[in-house]
Steps between C-alpha positions, in 0.01 A plus 500: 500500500688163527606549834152607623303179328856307670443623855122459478532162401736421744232709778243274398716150516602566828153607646418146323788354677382664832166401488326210557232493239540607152448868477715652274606239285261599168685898579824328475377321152362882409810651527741244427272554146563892520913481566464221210326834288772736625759292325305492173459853549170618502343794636453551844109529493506130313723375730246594786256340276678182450521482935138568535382226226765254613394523858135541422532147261719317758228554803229411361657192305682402829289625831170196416834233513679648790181559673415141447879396616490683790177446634464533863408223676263487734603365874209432751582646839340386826261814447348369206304258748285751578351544156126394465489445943278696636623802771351661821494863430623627860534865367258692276599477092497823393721570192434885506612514846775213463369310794463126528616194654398145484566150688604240255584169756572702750719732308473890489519644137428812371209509264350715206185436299516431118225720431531740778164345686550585897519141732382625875665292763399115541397453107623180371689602210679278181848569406574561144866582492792637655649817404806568671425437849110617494215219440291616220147381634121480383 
C-alpha cells in the first residue's frame, strides 16, 4: 500500500501543479496523511480513514482562506453600460419560445425576461443584466 498512497500523492501534486486554482491540494494533504499511516502500519480500512478525515479537515479549514485569496475580481466591460438604460424591444420577448431582441443605443442584443413576462415589439424595456451575450430585461 505504500506505493499506491506514493503514486496518488504524486497524481494529486501534479494535477495541483497543472492547474491553475487549488483543486487538489487538501487530497494531496489526505494522502500524504495515509502513506504517513502505511509506514506506521495500520490497517488498510484506517488508512482510508485517515485520507478521508485529513482531506475532509484540510477543505474546510483551508477553502473560506483560499476562497478569500483568490477571489475573482470583477472587470467592467463596455457591456456593462447598458445596465439600468432602457432598450427598444425590436423583437417579441418570449422566453418559452427563445425570441427577443432589443435596441440599446443603437445596438442589437439578444434579450430574455427575468421573470419570463412576454415584451411585444416597441415596449420600452430596462436592462437588468447581462448574461453571456443576452440582455436580461423587465
Amino acid at each position: 500500500m505504500i506505493y499506491f498512497w506514493i503514486a496518488v500523492t504524486v497524481v494529486f501534486v501534479i494535477v495541483e501543479v497543472a492547474t491553475t486554482q487549488l483543486v487538489t491540494i487538501w487530497f494531496a494533504l489526505g494522502s500524504l496523511a495515509a502513506l504517513i499511516s502505511v509506514s506506521l502500519n495500520a490497517e488498510l480500512y484506517l488508512q482510508i480513514i485517515i485520507f478521508a478525515v485529513v482531506s475532509t479537515i484540510a477543505l474546510v479549514l483551508t477553502r473560506p482562506l483560499v476562497r478569500k485569496l483568490n477571489g475573482k475580481t470583477f472587470s467592467p466591460t463596455n457591456a456593462d453600460r447598458n445596465i439600468g438604460k432602457k432598450a427598444t424591444v425590436t423583437e417579441t420577448i418570449n422566453n418559452l419560445s427563445g425570441t427577443g431582441k432589443v435596441s440599446v443605443d443603437g445596438t442589437i442584443w439578444t434579450a430574455r425576461t427575468s421573470d419570463g413576462t412576454v415584451f411585444e415589439e416597441g415596449a420600452i424595456v430596462t436592462v437588468e443584466k447581462i448574461d453571456g451575450v443576452k440582455l436580461i430585461v423587465k
